[in-house]
C-alpha positions in Angstrom: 3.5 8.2 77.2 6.3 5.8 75.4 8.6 3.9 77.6 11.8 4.2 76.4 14.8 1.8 76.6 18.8 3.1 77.9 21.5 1.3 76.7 25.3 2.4 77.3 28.6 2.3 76.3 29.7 -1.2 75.1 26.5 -2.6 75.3 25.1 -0.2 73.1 27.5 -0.1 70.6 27.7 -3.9 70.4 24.3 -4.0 69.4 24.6 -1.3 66.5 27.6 -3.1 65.5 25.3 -6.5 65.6 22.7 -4.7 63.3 25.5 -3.2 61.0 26.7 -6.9 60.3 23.2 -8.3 59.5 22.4 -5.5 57.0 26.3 -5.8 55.7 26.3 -9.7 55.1 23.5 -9.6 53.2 24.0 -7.5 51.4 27.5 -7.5 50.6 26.9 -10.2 48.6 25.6 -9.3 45.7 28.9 -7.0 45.1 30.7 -7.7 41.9 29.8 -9.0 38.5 29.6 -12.4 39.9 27.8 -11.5 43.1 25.1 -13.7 44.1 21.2 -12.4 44.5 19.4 -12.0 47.5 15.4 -13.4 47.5 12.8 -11.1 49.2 9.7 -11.8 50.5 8.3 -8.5 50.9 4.2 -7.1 51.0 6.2 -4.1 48.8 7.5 -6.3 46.1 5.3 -7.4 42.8 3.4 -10.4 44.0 5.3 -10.5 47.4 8.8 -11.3 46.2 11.7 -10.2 44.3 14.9 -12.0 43.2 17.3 -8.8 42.8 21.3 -7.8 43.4 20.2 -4.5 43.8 22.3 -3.2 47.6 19.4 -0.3 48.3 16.6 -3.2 47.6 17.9 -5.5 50.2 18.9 -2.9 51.9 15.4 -1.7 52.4 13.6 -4.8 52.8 15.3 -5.1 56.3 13.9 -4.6 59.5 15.4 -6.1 63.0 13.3 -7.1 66.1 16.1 -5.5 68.2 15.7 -1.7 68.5 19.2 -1.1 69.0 20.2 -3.7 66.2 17.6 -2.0 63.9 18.6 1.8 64.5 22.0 0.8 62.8 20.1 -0.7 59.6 18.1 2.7 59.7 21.5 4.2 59.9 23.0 2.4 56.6 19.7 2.3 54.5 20.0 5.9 54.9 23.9 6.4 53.8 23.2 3.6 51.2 20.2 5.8 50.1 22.0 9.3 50.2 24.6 7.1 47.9 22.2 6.6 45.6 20.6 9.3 45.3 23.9 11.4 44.8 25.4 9.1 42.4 22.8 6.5 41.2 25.0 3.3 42.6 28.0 2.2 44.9 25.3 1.3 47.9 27.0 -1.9 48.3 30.2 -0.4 48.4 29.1 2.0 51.3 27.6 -0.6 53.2 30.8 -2.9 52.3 33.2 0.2 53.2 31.0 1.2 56.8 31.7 -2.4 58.2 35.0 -2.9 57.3 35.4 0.0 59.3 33.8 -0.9 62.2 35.4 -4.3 62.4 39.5 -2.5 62.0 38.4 -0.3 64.1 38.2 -3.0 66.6 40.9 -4.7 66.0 43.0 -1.0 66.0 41.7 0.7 68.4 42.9 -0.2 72.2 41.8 1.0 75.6 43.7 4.2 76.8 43.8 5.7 73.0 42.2 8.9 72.2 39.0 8.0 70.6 37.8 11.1 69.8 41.3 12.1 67.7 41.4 8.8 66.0 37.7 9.7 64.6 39.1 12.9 63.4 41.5 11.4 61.7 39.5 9.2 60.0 37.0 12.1 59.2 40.1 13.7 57.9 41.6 11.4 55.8 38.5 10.8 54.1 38.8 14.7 52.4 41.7 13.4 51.2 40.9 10.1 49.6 38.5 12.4 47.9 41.1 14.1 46.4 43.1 11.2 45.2 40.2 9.9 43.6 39.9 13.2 41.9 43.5 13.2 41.1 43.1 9.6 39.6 39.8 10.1 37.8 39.6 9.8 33.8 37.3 11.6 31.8 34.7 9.0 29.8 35.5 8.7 25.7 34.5 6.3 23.2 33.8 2.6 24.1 34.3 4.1 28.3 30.6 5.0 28.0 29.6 1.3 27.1 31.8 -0.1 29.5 30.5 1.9 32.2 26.7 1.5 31.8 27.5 -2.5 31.4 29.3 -2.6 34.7 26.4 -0.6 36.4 23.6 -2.7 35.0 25.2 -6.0 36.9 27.2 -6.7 33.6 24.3 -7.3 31.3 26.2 -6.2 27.5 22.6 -5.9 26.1 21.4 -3.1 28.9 24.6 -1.8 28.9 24.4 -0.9 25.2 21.2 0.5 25.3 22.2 3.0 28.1 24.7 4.2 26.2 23.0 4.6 22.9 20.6 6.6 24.6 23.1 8.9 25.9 24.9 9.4 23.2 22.1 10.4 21.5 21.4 13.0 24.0 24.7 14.0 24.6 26.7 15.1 27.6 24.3 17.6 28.7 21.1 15.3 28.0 18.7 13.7 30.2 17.8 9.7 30.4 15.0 8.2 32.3 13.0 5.4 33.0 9.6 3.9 32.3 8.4 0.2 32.3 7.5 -1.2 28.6 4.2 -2.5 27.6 6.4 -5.6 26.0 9.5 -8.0 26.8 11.9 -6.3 24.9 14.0 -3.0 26.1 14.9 -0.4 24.1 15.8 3.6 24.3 13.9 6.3 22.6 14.5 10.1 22.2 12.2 13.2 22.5 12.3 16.6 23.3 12.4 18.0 26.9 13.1 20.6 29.2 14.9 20.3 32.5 14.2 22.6 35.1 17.2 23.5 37.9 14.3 23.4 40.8 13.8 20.4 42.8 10.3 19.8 44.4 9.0 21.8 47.4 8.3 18.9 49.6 9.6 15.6 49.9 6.1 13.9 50.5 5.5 14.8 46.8 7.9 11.7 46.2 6.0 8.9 44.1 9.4 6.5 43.8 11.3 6.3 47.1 13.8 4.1 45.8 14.9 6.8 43.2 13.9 9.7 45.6 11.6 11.4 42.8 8.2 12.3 41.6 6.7 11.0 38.6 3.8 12.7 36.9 2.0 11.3 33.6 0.2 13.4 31.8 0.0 16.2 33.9 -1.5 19.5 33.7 1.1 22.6 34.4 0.1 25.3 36.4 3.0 28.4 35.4 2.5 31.5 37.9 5.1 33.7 39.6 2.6 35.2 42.4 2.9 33.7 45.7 0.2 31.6 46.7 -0.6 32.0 50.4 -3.8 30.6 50.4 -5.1 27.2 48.7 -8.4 28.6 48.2 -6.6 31.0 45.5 -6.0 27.9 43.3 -8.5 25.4 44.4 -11.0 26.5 41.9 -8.7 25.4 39.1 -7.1 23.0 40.4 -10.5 20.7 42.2 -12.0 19.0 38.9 -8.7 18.2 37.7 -7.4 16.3 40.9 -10.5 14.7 41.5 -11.0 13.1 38.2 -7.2 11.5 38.9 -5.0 13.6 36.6 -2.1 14.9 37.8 -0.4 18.5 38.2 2.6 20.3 38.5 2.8 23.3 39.9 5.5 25.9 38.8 5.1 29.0 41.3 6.0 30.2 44.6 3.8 28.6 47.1 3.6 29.5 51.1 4.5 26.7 53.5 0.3 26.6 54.3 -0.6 25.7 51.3 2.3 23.0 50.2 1.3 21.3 53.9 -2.5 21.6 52.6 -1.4 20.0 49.5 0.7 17.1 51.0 -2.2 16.1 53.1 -4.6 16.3 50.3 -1.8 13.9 48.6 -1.4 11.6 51.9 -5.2 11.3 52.6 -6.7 11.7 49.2 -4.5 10.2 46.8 -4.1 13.5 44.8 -1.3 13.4 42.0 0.1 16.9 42.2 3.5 18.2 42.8 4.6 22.2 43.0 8.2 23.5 42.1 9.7 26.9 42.9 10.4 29.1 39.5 13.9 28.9 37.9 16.0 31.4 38.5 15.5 35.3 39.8 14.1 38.7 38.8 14.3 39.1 34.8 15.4 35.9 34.1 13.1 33.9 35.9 10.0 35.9 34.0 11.4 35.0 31.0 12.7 31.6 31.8 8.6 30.7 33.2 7.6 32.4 29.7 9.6 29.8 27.4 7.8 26.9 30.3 4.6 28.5 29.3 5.3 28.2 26.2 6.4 24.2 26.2 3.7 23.6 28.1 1.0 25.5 26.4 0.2 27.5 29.9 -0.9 30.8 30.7 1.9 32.7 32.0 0.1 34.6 35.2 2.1 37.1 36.5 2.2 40.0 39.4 4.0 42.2 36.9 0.8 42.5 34.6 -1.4 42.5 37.4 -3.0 38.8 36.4 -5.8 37.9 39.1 -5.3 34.0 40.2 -9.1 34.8 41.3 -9.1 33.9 37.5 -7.2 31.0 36.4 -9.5 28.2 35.1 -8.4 24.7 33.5 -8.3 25.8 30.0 -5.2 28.5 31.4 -3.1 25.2 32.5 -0.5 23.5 30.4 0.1 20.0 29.7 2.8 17.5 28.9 3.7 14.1 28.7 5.4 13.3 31.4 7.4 15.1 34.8 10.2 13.7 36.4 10.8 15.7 39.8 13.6 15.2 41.4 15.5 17.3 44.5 17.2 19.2 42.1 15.5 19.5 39.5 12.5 18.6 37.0 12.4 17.3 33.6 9.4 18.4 31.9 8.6 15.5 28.6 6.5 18.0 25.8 4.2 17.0 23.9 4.5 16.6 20.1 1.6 19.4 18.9 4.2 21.9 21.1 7.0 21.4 18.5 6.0 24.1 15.6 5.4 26.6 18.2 8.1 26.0 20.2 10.7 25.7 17.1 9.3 29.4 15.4 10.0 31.0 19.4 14.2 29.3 18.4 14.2 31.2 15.7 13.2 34.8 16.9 15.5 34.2 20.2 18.5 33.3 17.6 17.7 36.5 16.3 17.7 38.0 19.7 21.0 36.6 20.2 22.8 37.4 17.1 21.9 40.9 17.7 22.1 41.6 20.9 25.6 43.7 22.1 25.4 42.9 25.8 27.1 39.7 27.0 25.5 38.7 30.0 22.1 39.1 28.3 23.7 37.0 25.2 25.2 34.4 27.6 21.2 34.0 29.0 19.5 33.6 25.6 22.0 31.3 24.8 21.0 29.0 28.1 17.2 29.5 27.0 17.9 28.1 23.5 19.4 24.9 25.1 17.1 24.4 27.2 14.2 24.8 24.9 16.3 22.6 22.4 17.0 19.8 25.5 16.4 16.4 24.3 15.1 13.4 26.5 16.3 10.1 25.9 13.6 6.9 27.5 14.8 3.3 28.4 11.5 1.3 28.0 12.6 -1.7 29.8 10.7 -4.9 29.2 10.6 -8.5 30.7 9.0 -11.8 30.7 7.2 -11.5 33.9 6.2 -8.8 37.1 9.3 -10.2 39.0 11.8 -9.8 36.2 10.7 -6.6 35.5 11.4 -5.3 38.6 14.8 -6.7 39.1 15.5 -5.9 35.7 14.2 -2.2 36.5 16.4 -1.6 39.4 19.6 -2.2 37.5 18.6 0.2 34.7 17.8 2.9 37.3 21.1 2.4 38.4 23.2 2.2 35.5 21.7 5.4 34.2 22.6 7.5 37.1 26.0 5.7 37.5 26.5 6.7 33.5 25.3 9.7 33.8 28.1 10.3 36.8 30.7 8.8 35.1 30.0 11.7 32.7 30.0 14.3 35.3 33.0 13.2 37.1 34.8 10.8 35.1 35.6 7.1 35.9 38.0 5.1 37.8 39.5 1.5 37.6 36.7 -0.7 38.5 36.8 -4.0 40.8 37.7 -2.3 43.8 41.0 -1.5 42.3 40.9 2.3 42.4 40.7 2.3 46.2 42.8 -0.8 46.6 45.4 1.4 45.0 44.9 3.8 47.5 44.7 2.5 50.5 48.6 1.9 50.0 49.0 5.7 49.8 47.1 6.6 52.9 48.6 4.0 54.9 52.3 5.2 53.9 51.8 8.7 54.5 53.5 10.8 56.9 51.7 12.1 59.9 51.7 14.5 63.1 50.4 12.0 65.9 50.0 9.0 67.0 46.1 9.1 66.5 46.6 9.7 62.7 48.8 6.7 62.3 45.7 4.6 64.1 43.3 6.5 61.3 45.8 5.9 58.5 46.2 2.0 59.3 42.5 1.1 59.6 41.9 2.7 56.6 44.4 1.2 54.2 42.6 -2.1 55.7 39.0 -0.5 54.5 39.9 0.4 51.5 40.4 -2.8 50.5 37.6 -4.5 52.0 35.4 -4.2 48.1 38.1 -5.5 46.1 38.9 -8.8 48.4 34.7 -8.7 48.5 34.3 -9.1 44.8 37.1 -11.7 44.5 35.2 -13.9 47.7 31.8 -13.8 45.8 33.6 -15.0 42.6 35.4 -17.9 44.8 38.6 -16.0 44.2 41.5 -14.5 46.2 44.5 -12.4 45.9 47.3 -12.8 48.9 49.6 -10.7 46.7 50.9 -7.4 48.9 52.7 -5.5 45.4 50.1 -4.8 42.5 50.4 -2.8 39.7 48.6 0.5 39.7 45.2 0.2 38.0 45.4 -3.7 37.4 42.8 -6.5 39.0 41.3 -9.2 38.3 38.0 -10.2 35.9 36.2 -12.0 37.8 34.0 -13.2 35.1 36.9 -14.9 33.5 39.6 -14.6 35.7 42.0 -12.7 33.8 44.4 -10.5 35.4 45.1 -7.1 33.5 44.7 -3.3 33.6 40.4 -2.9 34.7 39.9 0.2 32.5 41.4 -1.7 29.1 39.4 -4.6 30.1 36.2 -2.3 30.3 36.2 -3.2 33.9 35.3 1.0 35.1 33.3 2.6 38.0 32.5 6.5 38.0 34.4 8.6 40.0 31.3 10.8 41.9 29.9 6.7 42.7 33.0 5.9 44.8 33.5 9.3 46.2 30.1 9.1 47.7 30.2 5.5 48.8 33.1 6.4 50.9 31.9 9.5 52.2 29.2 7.9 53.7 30.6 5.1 54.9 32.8 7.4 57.2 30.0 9.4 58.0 27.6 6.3 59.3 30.7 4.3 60.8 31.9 7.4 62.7 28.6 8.0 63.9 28.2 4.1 65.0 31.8 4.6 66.7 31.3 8.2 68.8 27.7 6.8 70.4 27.9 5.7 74.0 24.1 5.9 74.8 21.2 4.7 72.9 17.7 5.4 73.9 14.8 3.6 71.9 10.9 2.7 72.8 10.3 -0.5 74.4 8.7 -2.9 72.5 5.8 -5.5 73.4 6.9 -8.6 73.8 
């Protein structure tokens, strides 16, 4: 039996509110392109260290003696996390957002008010800050794109070039990831890839945590549409491969047994496998696993024909280069010998397409023909040394996602700026009760907690209550102008999110009046 621990009211909160602050003045600063970086000593990190300004990095490398204390840095690595994985970047801003919170809020909020309103207010007017950010947002054109990816990658011009040459080779519809590079020098590279609208099955398939997806290289593909409900229907295949250490992806509908036998294979035995559900439904998923067949250079089994999975053997599996599973979906890298196959199955679907009368069933062929067309770009990052290359890493991880939401969504003035402009129109707004007003007032202070956070790590301030829509300061020089002309952007989905969850994980902190955790051995 555990022993647990009861804290209450006050006392409770204090000490999640004690934890908050630790994780928050760490790393807070590292926000801004003249943030500081934080060093690590960590059993996780290359060689036990890391130098980074990466907020989910530090983020993660804290743990808290306290219980209490550390619950709340459980609480933010997780928003800062759900940040990132939604966006790619703006952790820092969450965890920036989430304090300042916390601290109006107790400056605000007095004894006799109606706590529980006040939180719905806040809950409230976070839909719509959301909408003025929408309102606000730019779509991303010309030299926007370089910008963007420069910002994201802590300001580095070089990295932020090579982001964007890689997606504008790609296009707006492309994929970008990843990979370390054998030398010291980064550059992009594009091939020709597929992406998948299925996420992974389990989340123990995950081989990057920081990123939240599963990497495969040189896997062997599996492409079935019969459910699997036992593992022995599959082993046979599937037990050379595994144990000689090559990896597998799995494209089929698989029973919750046999997904739990294969995460515990991959927990105890190190196996390098992954499973996905098929795309789409009835007619088009056939076709759709045909064409991933196809790329990979599977055997299609399937129900329909009667296939027996009694009879699947390596030689009926697929292969590729390289998988990138994510939640929502999976980029499949082909190989090279695939390319004559795969280009003489374009042409008989064009002619499908040109002569097919029915538009729902054009609209479809259409989607194959991109998909089958999709082309990958690769950031081969390089450095001088282990440590280098993993701080230099994590800022390319983020700066592709962040460009590749700025492309989604569009972009906003960058510095802090956007919701420093905002902040004066949620605290000037008209409102029912008295609660609101509290909500509306501690958030035109929060909102303005990352810009005045930028300008402290750059030794700067700005006392000035009437600014210009859209204009801040650049830090780097300290020129005072309009942030999108000076290239000075963020995406628009990365501060959405980061003040989404901030208000979620503040909110959370701020409604909790009893906290039970297991005692610890002194």
């Amino acid at each position: 039996m555990i022993v647990k621990d009861i804290r209450f009211g006050d006392q409770a909160r204090q000490a999640l509110i004690e934890g908050i602050n630790k994780i928050a003045n760490a790393v807070k600063t590292t926000l801004g392109a003249r943030g500081n970086t934080v060093l690590i000593e960590s059993e996780q990190h290359v060689g036990g260290i890391t130098v980074t300004k990466d907020g989910v990095t530090v983020a993660n490398s804290i743990n808290l003696m306290d219980p209490t204390e550390n619950l709340a840095v459980r609480m933010m690595k997780e928003a800062s996390a759900k940040t990132a994985t939604e966006a790619g970047d703006g952790t820092t801003t969450a965890i920036v957002l989430a304090q300042a919170l916390i601290h109006a809020w107790e400056s605000r909020v007095k004894e006799g008010m109606n706590q529980t309103e006040i939180i719905r207010g806040i809950q409230k007017a976070g839909d719509d800050i959301v909408e003025l950010l929408n309102k606000a947002s730019k779509k991303v054109s010309g030299s926007n794109l370089n910008d963007v990816a420069t910002v994201s990658a802590n300001n580095d011009i070089e990295l932020g070039e090579i982001i964007a040459e890689a997606y504008e080779k790609v296009g707006v519809s492309g994929v970008v990831t990843v990979e370390n590079s054998d030398g010291k020098l980064t550059s992009c590279s594009v091939t020709e890839g597929v992406r998948v609208s299925r996420g992974y099955d389990s989340r123990y398939y995950i081989t990057d945590k920081r990123q939240g997806v599963c990497e495969l290289n040189n896997p062997y593909v599996m492409v079935l549409d019969q459910e699997v409900d036992n593992m022995l229907s599959i082993e046979h295949a599937l037990a050379d491969i595994l144990n000689r250490g090559r990896a597998v992806l799995i494209i089929g509908h698989l029973k919750p047994e046999v997904i739990n036998a294969l995460n515990l294979n991959r927990t105890r035995n190190h196996l390098k496998v992954c499973s996905i559900q098929p795309p789409q439904f009835g007619w088009k998923s056939k076709e759709l696993m045909e064409d991933l067949a196809l790329v990979t250079g599977a055997t299609y089994f399937s129900e329909s024909t009667g296939d027996n999975l009694q009879l699947v053997r390596e030689d009926d599996l697929g292969q590729c280069e390289k998988v990138v599973v994510s939640a929502e979906d999976t980029v499949i890298i082909r190989s090279d010998d695939r390319q004559l196959v795969i280009d003489e199955h374009l042409k008989q679907l064009w002619v499908e397409h040109d002569g097919e009368k029915d538009k729902e069933r054009q609209a479809f062929l259409k989607e194959r023909i991109a998909i089958l067309s999709g082309r990958i770009g690769i950031i081969h990052v390089g450095a001088g040394s282990d440590i280098e290359l993993k701080e230099k890493r994590d800022r390319v991880d983020d700066a592709v996602c962040a460009t590749r939401a700025a492309l989604e969504d569009g972009i906003l003035p960058g510095g802090g700026v956007a919701l420093r402009d905002i902040a004066q129109v949620i605290g000037g707004r008209e409102v029912e009760t008295m609660e609101e007003r509290v909500a509306g007032a501690i958030l035109e202070t929060v909102l303005t907690a990352p810009y005045h956070q930028i300008l402290t790590n750059a030794g700067m301030e700005d006392t000035s209550t009437d600014h210009k829509k859209g204009h801040g300061i650049d830090v780097k020089v300290g020129k005072k102008g309009g942030m999108i002309k000076m290239g000075i952007i963020d995406p628009t989905k990365v501060t959405k999110s980061a003040v989404t969850n901030a208000i979620s994980v503040a909110t959370t902190i701020l409604s909790t009046n009893a906290i039970i955790t297991n005692v610890r051995q002194q």
